[in-house]
KEKE-3310 file (N, C-alpha, C; in steps of 0.2 Angstrom, whole numbers, plus 5000, padded with zeros to 4 digits):
npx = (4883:4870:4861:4859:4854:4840:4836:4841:4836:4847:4853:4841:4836:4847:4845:4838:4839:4840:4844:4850:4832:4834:4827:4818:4829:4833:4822:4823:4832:4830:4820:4827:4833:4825:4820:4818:4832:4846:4856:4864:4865:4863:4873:4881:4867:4860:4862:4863:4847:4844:4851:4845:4831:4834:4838:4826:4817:4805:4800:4801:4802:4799:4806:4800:4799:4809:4824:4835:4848:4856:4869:4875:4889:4903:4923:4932:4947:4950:4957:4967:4973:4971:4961:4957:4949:4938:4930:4918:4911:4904:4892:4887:4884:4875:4865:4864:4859:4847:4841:4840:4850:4862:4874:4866:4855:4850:4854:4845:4832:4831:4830:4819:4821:4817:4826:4832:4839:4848:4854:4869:4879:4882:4894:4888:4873:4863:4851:4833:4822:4811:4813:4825:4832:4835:4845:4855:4870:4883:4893:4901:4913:4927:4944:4952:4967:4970:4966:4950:4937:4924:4911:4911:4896:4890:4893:4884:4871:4873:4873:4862:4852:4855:4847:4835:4832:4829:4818:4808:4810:4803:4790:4784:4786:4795:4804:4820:4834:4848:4864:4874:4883:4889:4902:4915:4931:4932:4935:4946:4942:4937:4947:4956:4947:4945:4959:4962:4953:4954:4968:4976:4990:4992:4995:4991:4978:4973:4969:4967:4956:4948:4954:4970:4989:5004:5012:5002:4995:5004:5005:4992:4992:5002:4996:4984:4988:4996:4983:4978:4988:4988:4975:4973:4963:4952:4949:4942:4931:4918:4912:4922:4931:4922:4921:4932:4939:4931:4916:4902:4892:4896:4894:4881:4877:4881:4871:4860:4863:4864:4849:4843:4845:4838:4826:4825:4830:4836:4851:4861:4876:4887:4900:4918:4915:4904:4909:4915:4908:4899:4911:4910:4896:4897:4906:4899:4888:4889:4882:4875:4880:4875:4864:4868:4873:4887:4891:4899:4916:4925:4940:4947:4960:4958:4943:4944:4949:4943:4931:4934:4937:4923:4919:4911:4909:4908:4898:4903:4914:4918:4929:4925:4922:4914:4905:4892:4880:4879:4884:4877:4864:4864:4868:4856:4849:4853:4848:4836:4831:4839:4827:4816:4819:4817:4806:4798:4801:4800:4795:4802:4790:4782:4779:4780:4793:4805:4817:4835:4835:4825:4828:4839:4831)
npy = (4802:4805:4820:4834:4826:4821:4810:4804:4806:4797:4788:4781:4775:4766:4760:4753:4743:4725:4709:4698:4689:4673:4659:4664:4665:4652:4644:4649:4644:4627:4629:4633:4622:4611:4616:4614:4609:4605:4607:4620:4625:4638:4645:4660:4666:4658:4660:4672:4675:4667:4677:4687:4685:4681:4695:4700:4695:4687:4673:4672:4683:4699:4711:4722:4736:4747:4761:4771:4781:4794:4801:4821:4830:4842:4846:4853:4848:4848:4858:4856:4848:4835:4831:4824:4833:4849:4858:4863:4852:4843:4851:4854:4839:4833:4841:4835:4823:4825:4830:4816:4813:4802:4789:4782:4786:4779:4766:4763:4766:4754:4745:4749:4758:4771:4786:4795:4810:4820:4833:4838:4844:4853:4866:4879:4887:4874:4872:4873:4858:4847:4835:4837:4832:4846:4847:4854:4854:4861:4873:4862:4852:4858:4860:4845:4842:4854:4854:4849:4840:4843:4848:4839:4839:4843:4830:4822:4827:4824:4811:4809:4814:4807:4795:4802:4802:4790:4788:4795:4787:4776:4778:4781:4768:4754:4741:4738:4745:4755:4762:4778:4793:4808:4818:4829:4823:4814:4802:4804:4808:4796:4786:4790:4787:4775:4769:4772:4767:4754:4751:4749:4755:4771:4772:4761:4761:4770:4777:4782:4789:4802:4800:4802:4807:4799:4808:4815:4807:4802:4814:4816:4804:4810:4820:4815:4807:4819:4823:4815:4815:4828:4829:4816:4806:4796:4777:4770:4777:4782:4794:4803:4801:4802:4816:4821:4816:4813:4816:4825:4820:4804:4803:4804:4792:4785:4784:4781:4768:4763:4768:4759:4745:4747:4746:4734:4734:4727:4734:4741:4742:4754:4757:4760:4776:4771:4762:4766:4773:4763:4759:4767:4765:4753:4753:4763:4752:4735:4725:4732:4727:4715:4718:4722:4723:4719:4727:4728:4727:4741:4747:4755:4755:4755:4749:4734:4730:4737:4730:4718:4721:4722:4710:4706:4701:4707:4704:4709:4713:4722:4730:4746:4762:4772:4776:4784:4777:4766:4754:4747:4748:4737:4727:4725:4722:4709:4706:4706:4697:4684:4683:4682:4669:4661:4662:4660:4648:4632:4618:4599:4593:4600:4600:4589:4579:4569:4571:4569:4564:4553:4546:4539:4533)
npz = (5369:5372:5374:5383:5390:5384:5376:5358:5340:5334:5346:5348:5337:5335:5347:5343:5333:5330:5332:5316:5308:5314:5314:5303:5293:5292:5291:5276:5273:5272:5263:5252:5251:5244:5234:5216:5211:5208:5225:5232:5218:5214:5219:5227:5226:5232:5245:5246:5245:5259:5269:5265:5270:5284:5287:5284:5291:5285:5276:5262:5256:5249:5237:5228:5230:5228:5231:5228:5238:5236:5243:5245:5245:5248:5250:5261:5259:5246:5244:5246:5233:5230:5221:5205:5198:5198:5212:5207:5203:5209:5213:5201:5195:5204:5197:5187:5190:5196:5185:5176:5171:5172:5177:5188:5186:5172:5177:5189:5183:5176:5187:5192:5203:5214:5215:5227:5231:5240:5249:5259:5261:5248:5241:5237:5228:5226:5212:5213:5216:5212:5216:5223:5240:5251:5264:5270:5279:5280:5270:5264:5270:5282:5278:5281:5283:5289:5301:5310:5301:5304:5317:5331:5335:5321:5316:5321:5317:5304:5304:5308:5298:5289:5295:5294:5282:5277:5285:5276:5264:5268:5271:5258:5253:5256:5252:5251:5250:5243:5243:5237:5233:5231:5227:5225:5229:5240:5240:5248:5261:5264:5263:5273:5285:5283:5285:5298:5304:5302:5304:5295:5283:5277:5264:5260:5257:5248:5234:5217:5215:5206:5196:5198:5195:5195:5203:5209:5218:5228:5233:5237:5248:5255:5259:5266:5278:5285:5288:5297:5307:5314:5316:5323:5328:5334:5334:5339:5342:5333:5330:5331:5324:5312:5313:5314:5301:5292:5281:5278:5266:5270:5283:5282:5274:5284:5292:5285:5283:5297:5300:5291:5296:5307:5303:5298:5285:5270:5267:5252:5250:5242:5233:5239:5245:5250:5258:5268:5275:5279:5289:5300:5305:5307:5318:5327:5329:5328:5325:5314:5302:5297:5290:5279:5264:5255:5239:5224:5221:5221:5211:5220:5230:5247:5248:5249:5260:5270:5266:5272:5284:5289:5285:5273:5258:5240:5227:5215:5203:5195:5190:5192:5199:5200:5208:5216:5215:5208:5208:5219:5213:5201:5208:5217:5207:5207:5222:5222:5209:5217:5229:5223:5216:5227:5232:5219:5214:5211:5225:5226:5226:5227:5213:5209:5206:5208:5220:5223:5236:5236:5226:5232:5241)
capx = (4879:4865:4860:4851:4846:4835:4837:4839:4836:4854:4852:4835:4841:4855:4845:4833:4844:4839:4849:4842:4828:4834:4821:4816:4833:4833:4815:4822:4839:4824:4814:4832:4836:4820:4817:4819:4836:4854:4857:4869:4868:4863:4879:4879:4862:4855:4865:4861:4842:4844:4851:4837:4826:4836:4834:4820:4811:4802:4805:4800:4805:4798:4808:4798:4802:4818:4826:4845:4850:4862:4871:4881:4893:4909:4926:4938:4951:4953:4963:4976:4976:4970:4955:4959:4943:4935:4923:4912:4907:4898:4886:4884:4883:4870:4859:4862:4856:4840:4836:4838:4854:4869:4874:4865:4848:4849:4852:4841:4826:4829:4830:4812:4820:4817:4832:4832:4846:4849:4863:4870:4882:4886:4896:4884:4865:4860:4844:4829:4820:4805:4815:4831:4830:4840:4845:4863:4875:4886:4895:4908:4917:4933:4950:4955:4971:4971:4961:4945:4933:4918:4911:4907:4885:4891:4896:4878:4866:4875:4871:4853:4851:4852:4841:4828:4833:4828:4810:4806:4806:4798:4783:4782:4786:4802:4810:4827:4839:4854:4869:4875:4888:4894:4906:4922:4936:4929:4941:4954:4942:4938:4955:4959:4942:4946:4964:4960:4947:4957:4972:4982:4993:4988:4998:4986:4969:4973:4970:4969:4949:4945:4961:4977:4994:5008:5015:4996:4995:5011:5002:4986:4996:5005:4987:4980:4994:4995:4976:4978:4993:4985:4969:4972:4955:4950:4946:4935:4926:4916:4910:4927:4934:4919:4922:4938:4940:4924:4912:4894:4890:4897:4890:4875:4878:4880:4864:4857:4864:4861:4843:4839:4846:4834:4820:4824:4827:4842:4853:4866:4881:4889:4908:4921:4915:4899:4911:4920:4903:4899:4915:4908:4890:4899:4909:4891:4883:4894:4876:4872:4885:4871:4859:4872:4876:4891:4888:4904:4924:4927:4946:4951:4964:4955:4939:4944:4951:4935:4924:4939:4933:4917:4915:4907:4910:4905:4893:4903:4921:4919:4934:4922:4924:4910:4901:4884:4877:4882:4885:4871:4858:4867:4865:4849:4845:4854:4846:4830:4831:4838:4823:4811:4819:4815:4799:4794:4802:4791:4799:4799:4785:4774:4782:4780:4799:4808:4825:4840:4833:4820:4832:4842:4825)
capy = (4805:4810:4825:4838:4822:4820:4802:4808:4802:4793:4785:4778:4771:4761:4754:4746:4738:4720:4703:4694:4682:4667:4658:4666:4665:4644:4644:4650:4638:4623:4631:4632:4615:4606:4617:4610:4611:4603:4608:4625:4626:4643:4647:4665:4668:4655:4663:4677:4675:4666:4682:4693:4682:4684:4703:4704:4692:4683:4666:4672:4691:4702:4716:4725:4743:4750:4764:4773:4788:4795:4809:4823:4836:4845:4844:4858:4846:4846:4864:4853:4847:4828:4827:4828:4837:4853:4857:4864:4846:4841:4853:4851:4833:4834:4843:4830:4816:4827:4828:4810:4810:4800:4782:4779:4787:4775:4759:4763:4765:4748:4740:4750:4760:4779:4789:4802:4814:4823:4840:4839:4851:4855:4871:4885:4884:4868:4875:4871:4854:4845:4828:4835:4837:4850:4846:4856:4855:4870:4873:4857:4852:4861:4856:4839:4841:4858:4855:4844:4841:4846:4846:4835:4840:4841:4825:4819:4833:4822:4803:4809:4816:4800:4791:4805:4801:4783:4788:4799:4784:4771:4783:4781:4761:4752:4735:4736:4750:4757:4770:4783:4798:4813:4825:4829:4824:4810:4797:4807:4806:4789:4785:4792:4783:4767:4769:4774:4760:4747:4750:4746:4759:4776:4770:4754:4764:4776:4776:4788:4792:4803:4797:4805:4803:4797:4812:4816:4800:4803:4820:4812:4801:4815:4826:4810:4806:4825:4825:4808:4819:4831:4827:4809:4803:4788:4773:4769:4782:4781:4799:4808:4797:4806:4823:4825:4815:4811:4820:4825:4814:4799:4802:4805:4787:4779:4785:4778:4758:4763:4766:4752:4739:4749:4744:4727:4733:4727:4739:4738:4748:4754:4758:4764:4780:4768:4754:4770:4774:4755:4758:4772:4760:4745:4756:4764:4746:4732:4721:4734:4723:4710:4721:4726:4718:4722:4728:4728:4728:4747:4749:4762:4751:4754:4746:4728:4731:4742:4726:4711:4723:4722:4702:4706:4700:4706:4701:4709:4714:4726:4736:4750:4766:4778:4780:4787:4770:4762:4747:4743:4745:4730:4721:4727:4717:4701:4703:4704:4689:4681:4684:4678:4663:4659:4665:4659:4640:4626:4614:4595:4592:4604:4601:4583:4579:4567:4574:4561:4558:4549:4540:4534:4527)
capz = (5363:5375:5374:5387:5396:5378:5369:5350:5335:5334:5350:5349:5328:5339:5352:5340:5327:5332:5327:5312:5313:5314:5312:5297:5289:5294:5284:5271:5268:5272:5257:5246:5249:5243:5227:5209:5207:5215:5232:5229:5212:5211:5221:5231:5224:5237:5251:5248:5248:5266:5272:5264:5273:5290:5288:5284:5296:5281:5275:5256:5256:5242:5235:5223:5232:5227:5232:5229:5240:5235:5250:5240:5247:5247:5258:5260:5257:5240:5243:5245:5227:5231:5214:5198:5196:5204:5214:5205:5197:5213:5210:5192:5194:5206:5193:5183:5194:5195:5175:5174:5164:5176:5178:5193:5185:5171:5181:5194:5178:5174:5189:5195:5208:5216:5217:5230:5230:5246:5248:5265:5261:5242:5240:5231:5228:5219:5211:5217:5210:5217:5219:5228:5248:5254:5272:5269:5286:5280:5263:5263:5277:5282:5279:5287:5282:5295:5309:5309:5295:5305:5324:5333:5333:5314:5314:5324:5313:5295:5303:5310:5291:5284:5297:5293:5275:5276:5287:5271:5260:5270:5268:5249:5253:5255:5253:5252:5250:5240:5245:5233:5237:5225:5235:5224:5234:5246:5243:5254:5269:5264:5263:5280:5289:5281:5289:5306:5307:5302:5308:5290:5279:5273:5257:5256:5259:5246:5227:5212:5216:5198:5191:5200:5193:5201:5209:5213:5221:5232:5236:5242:5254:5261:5264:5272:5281:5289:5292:5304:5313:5315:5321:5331:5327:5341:5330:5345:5344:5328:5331:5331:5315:5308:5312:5313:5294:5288:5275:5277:5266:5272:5289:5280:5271:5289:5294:5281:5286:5305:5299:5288:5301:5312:5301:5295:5279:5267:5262:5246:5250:5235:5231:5244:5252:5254:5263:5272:5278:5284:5293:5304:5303:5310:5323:5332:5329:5324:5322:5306:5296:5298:5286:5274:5256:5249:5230:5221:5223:5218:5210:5225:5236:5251:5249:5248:5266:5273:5266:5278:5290:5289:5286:5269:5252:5235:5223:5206:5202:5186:5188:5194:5202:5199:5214:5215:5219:5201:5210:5224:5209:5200:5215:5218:5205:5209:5227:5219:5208:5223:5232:5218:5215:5233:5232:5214:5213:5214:5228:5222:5232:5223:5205:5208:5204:5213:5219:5226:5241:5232:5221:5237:5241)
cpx = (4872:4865:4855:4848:4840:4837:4836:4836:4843:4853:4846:4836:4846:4850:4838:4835:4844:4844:4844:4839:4832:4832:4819:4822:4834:4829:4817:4828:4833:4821:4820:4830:4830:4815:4819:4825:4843:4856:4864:4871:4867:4868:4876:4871:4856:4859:4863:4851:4841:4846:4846:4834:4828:4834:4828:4812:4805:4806:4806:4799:4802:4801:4806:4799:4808:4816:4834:4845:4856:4863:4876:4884:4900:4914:4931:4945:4956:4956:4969:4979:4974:4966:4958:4954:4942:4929:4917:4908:4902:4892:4882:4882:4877:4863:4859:4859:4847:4836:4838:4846:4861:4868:4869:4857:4846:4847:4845:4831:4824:4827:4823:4812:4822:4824:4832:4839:4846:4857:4862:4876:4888:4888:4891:4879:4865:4852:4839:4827:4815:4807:4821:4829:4837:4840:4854:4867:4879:4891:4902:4911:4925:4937:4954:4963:4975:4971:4955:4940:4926:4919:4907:4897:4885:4890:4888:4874:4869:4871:4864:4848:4849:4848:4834:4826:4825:4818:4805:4805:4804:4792:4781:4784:4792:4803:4816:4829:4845:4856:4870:4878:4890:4896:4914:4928:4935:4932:4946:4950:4941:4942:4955:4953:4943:4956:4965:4957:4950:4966:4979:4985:4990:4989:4993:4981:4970:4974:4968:4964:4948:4949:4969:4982:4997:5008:5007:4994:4999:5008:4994:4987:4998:5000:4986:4985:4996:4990:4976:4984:4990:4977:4968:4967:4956:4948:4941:4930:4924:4915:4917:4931:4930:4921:4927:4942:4936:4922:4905:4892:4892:4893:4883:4873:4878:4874:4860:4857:4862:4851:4838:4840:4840:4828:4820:4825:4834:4845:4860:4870:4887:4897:4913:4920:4909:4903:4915:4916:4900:4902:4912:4902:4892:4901:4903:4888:4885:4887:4873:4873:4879:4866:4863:4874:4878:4890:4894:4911:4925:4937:4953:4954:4960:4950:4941:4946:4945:4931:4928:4935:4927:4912:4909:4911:4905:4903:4897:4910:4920:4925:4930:4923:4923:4908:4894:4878:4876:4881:4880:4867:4860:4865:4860:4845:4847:4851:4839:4827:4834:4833:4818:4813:4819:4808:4795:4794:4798:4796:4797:4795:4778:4776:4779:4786:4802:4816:4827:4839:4830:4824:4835:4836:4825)
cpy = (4807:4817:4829:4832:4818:4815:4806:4803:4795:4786:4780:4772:4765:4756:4750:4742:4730:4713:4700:4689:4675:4661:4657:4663:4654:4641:4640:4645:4631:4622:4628:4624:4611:4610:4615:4611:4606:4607:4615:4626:4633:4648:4654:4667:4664:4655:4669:4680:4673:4672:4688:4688:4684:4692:4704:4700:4690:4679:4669:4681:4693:4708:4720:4735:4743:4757:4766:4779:4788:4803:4813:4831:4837:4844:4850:4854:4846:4855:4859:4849:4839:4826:4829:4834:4841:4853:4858:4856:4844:4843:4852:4843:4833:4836:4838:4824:4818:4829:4823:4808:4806:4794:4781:4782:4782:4766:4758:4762:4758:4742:4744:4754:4766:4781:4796:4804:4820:4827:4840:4843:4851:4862:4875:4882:4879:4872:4870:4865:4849:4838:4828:4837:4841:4850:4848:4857:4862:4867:4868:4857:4857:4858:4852:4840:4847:4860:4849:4845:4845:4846:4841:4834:4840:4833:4820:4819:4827:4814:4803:4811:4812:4796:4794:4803:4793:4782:4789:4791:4778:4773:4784:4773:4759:4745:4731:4744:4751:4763:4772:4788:4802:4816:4823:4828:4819:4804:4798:4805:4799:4784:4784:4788:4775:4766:4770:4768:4753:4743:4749:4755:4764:4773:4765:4757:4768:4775:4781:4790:4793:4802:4801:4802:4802:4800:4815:4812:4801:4810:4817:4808:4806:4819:4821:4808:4813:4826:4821:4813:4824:4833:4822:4807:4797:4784:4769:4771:4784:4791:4804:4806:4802:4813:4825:4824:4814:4818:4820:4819:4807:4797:4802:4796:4781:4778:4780:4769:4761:4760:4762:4745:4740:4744:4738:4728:4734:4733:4739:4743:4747:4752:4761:4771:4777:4764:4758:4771:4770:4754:4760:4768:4757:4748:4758:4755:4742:4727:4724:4731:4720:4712:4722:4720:4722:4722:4725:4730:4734:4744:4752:4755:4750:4751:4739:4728:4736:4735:4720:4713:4722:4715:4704:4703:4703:4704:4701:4713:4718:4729:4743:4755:4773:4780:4782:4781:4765:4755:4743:4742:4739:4727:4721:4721:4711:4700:4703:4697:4683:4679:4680:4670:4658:4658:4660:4650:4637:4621:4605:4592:4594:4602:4595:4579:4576:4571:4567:4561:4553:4543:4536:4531:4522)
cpz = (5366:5375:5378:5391:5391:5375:5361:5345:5334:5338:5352:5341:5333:5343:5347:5336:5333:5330:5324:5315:5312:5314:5306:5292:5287:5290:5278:5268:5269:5266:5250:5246:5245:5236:5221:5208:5211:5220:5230:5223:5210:5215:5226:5233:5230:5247:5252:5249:5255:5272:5272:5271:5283:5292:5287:5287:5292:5278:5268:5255:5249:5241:5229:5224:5234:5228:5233:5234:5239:5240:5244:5246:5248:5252:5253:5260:5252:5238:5242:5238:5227:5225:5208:5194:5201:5205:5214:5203:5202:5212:5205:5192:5198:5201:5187:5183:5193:5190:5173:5170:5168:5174:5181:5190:5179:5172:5186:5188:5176:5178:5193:5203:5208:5217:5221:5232:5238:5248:5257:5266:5254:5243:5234:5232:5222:5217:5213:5212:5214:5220:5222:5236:5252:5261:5274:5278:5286:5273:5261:5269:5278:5282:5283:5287:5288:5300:5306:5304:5298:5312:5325:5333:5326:5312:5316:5319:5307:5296:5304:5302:5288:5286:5295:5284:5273:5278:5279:5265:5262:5268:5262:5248:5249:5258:5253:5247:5246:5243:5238:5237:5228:5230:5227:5230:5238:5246:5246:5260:5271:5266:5271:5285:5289:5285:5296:5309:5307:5304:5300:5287:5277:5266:5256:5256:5255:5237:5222:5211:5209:5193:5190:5196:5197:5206:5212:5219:5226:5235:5239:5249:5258:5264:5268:5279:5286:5292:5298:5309:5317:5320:5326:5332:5331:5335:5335:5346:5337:5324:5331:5328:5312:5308:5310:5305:5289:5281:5276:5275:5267:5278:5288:5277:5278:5293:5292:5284:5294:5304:5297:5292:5307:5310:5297:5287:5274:5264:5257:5247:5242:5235:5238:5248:5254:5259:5270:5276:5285:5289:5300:5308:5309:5317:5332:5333:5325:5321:5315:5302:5296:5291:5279:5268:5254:5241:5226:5225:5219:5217:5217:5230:5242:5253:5251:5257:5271:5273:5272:5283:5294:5289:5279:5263:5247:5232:5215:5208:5196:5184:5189:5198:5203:5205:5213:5215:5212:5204:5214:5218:5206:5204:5217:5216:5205:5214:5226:5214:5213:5227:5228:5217:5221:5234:5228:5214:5214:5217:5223:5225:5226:5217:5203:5207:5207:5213:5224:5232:5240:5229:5227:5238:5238)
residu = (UNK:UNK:UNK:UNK:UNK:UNK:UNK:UNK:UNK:UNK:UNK:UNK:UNK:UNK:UNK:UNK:UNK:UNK:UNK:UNK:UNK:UNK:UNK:UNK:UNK:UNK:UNK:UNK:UNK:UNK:UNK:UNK:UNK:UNK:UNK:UNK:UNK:UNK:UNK:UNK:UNK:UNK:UNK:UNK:UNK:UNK:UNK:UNK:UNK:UNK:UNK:UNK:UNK:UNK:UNK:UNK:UNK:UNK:UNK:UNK:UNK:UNK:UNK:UNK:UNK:UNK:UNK:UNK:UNK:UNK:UNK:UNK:UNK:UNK:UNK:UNK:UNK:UNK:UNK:UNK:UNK:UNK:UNK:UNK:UNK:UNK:UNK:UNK:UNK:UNK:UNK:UNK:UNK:UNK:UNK:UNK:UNK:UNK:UNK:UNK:UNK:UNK:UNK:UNK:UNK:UNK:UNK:UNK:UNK:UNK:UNK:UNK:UNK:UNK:UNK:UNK:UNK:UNK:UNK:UNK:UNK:UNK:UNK:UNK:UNK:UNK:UNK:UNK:UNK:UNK:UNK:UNK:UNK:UNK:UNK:UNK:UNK:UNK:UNK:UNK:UNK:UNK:UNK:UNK:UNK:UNK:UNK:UNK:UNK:UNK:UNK:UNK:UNK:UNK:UNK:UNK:UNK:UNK:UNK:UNK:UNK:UNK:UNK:UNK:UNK:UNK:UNK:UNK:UNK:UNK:UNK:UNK:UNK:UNK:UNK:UNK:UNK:UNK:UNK:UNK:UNK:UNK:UNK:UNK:UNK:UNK:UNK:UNK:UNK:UNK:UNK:UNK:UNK:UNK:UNK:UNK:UNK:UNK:UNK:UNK:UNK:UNK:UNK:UNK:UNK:UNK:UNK:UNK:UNK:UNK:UNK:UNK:UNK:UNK:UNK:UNK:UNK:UNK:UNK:UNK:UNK:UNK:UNK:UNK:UNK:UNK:UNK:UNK:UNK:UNK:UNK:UNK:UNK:UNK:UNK:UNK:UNK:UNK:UNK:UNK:UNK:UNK:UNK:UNK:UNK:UNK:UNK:UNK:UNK:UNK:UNK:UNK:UNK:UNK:UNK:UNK:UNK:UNK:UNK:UNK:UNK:UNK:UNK:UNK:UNK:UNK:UNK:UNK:UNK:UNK:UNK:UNK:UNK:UNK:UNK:UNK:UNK:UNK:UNK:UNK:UNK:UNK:UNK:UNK:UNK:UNK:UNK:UNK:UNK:UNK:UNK:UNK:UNK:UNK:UNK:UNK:UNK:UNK:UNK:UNK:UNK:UNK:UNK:UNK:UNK:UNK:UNK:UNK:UNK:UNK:UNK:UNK:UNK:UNK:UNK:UNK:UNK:UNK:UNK:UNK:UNK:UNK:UNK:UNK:UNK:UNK:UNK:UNK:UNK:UNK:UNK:UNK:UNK:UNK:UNK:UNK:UNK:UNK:UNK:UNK:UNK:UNK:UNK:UNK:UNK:UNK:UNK:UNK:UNK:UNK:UNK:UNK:UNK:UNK:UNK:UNK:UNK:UNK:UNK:UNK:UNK)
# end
């Protein structure tokens, strides 16, 4: 991954991603144990502040600054007939994210957090608009199904995009993070990355994305299923999974967890082409997972098997399977009342309140 002799942005992202503190995280199960309440009674929720705390190398973590990004772009795969939608709608949806009108614009309103929208390569001009960053790679990737979705520098140029993504809102201040992904078509290289990585069935990594019928379904499997022949992606080689079956945005997506692990700073991966992403994430820097909270169990087959791999569990099972970071901000807001109720509680110390060590007394 050297370049010219020249350490990149990539490379210098990887070599800082640190392990949590542990220390901090130890604090903060100390802190649980001895606040107003029975020892695990607020289940995940006192799990999951001990790992904020880990990450973020404070005992009593604040998450008041949110942030979604969402990566958006196109894939020449979906010639092969794989979406039930075209591909105009990426674009379209994109403008829609930018006049406020999507899921992920609504949730994000509620739970207090920026949504920055970033084209790393939609097909057509999105018009201009003062909250999207155009950091375009090239007009959708080319046909995995024919040759490789991009190049190798392609596949660098998408992951360094998201680390610069993530500088960008450190600089307007940042406590923890959320994915997001529009691209029509991106559960086929999802698919195909979450199968390579894992080693299980294209049939098992592969689900009805915008709402395929059967026999579409059965054609989806055969595109993914030719792309891996075709191409022979290394699943060792993080960097030629991406290229050869990936998607801008995804690579753009694992920039993002590269670079929030860099900077200590949680981040909420959403639906399965976020957990496709993580795969890539984990691959470059198996320590990322460390930083990473899974959102929700998206519907799409693949994911549940993308999260095994990853040693994560999620938070919420809706039956979901929108994408566009629907599900981290959800979480957002469980990992944020997580964090308050670490914060906020009065131990029984301070309350005054004998807890049952007392009573053994």
């Amino acid at each position: 991954m050297n370049r010219g002799g020249k350490v990149g942005i990539l490379e210098k992202t990887l070599g800082a991603i640190a392990p949590i503190d542990a220390a901090a995280a130890e604090a903060a199960r100390r802190r649980q144990d001895n606040l107003t309440k029975p020892r695990g009674s607020l289940g995940k929720l006192e799990d999951l502040s001990i790992r904020l705390a880990g990450m973020t190398g404070k005992t009593t973590p604040v998450l008041d600054k949110k942030a979604i990004i969402v990566m958006a772009a196109d894939h020449g795969v979906t010639e092969e007939g794989v979406s039930a939608y075209p591909q105009d709608v990426t674009a379209q949806m994109v403008g829609n994210f930018l006049a406020g009108g999507a899921a992920i614009n609504v949730l994000a309103r509620q739970i207090g957090a920026r949504v920055a929208v970033v084209d790393v390569g939609v097909r057509g001009r999105v018009g201009a608009h003062p909250a999207l960053r155009s950091r375009r790679i090239a007009e959708g990737t080319a046909n995995m199904a024919r040759g490789p979705a991009m190049s190798r520098e392609q596949a660098v140029r998408s992951l360094e995009t998201g680390i610069s993504a993530v500088e960008e809102e450190l600089a307007l201040g940042l406590d923890i993070l959320g994915t997001g992904d529009m691209g029509i078509g991106n559960t086929t290289p999802s698919s195909a990355i979450t199968a390579v990585m894992t080693g299980a069935p294209v049939e098992e990594c592969t689900g009805r994305g915008t709402g395929l019928d059967d026999e579409g379904l059965k054609r989806k499997v055969r595109v993914i299923a030719r792309a891996l022949e075709v191409n022979r992606p290394d699943p060792a080689d993080a960097l030629d999974v991406l290229a050869k079956v990936g998607g801008f945005e995804i690579g753009g997506l694992a920039g993002v967890m590269l670079a929030a692990a860099a900077r200590r700073i949680p981040v909420v991966i959403d639906g399965f082409i976020s957990g496709a992403a993580a795969l890539i994430a984990f691959c470059l820097s198996p320590r990322a997972a460390d930083y990473m909270i899974a959102s929700h169990l998206s519907v799409e087959r693949g994911h549940r098997i993308a999260l095994a791999k990853l040693g994560l569990s999620p938070h919420l099972d809706l039956g979901m399977r929108l994408g566009e970071g629907t599900g981290a901000a959800l979480t957002m807001f469980l990992a944020d009342s997580a964090a308050r109720l670490l914060r906020e509680m009065a131990t029984f110390g301070e309350a005054g309140v004998s807890d049952s060590e007392a009573v053994k007394k």
